[in-house]
C-alpha positions in Angstrom: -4.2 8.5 -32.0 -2.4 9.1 -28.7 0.4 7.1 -29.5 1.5 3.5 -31.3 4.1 0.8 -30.5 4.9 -1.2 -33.5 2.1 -3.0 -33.3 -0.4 -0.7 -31.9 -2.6 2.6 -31.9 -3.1 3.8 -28.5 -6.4 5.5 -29.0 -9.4 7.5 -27.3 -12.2 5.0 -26.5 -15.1 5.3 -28.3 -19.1 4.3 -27.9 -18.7 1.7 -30.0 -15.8 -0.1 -28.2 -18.8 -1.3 -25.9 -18.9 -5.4 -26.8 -15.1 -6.2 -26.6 -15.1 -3.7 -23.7 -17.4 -5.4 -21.9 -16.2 -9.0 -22.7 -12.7 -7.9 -21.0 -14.7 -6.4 -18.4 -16.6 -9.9 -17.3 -14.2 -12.2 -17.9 -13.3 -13.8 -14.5 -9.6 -14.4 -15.6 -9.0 -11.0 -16.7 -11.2 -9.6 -13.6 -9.6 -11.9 -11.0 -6.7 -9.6 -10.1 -8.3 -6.5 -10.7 -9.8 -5.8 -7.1 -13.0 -5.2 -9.6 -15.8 -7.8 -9.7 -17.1 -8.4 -13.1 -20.4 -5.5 -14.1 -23.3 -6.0 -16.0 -23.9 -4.4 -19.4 -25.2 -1.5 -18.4 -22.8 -0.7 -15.6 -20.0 -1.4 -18.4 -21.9 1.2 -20.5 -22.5 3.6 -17.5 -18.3 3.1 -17.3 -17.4 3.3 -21.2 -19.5 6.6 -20.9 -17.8 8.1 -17.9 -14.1 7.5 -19.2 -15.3 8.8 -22.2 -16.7 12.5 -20.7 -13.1 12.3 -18.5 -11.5 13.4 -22.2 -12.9 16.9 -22.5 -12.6 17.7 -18.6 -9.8 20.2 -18.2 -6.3 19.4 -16.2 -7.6 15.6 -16.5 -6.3 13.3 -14.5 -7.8 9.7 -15.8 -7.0 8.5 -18.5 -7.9 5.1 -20.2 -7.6 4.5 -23.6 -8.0 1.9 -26.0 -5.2 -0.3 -27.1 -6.0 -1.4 -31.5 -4.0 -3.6 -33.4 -2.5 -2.0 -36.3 -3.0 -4.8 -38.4 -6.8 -5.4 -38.2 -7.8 -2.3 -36.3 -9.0 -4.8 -33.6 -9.7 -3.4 -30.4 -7.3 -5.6 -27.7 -7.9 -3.7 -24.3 -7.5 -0.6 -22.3 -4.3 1.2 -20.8 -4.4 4.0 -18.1 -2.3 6.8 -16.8 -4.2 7.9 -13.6 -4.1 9.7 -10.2 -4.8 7.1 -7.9 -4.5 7.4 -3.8 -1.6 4.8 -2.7 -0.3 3.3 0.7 -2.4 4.4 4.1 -1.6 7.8 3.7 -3.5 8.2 0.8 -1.0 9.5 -1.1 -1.4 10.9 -4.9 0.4 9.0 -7.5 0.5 9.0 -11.0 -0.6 4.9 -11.9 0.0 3.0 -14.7 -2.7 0.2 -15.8 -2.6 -2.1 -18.7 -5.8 -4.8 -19.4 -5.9 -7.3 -22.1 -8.7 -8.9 -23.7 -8.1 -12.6 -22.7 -7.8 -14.0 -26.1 -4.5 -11.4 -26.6 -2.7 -12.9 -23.9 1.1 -14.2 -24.4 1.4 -12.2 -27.9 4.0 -9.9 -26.1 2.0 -7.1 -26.3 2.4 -6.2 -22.6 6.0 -5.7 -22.8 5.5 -3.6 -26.3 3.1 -1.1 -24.3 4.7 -0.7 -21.1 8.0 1.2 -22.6 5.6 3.3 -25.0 3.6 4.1 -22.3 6.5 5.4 -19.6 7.4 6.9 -22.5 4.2 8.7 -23.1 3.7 9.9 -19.5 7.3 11.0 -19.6 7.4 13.3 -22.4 4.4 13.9 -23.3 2.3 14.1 -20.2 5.5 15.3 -18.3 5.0 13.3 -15.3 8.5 12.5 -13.1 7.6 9.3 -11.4 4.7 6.4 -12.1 4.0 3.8 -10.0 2.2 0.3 -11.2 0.7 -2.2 -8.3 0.6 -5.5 -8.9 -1.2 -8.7 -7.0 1.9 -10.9 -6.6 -0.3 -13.9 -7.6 -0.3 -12.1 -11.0 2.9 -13.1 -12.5 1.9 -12.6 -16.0 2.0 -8.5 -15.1 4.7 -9.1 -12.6 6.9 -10.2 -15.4 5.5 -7.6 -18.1 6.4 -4.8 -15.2 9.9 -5.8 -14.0 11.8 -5.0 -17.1 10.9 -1.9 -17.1 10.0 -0.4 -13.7 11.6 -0.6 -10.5 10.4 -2.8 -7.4 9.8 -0.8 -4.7 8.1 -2.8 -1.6 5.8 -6.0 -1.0 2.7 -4.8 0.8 -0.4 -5.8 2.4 -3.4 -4.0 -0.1 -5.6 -3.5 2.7 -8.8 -2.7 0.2 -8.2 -5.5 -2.0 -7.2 -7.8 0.6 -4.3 -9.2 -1.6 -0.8 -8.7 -1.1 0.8 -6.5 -3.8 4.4 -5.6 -5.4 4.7 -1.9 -6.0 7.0 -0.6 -8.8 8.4 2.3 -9.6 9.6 4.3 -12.4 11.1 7.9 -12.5 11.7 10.1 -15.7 15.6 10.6 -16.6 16.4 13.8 -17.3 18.2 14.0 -20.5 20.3 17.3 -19.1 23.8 16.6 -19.3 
């Protein structure tokens, strides 16, 4: 276990995460904000198995994990803390990333994992800042995000052709 909310074990993904994995993965609702088209079986394999050999690499900087429900141990989605390249600078950023298996939608998991996860990159991973980037047409993340993190800027996402919120959040330090 990395670490649990309530109502859920943040863990490593595993081989046999493959079929709900890949149903997230090619569902066109869950895709269609994503920037990602929808991949065949093998490509989600191919994917499961890279994410998986990013674990043992050393000073790691991508990580996706697998989000279970503590009550059934069923696997819901993926979350990510990862190093992404932002704005037309290319800029390195630390990048927050939560996906839901369709089917878990509206059980207010979203807004259970975000705080856990700040959280997590906080303390544990001892990051300062994390961004998330958001298509604006995707109001069901924009409203899991703005509790929690800061909006920065509206902005053209040149690669995705979309236009995008970007939000921030910075670590507090608790030195008095």
């Amino acid at each position: 276990m990395i670490f649990e909310t309530p109502r859920l074990i943040i863990r490593l993904l595993r081989k046999e995460d493959i079929l709900p994995f890949h149903e997230m993965q090619t569902d066109p609702e869950v895709m269609k904000y994503t920037g990602t088209p929808a991949k065949s079986r093998k490509e989600n394999e191919e994917d499961l198995d890279y994410v998986i050999s990013c674990y043992s690499i050393a000073h790691n900087d991508f990580w996706i994990w697998a989000v279970e429900r503590k009550t059934d141990h069923a696997f819901i989605g993926t979350c990510a803390i990862v190093k992404t390249e932002v704005g037309q600078f290319g800029k390195q950023e630390d990048e927050l990333g939560l996906r839901l298996l369709r089917k878990h939608w509206g059980n207010g998991y979203g807004k259970e994992l975000i705080p856990a996860m700040l959280d997590y990159a906080f303390r544990k991973m001892n990051i300062t800042e994390i961004i998330a980037e958001v298509d604006q047409r995707n109001m069901g993340s924009v409203k899991i995000l703005e509790p929690f993190m800061t909006f920065e800027k509206a902005y053209f996402n040149e690669k995705d052709k979309t236009n995008d919120n970007l939000y921030r959040a910075r670590r507090k330090d608790d030195a008095c």
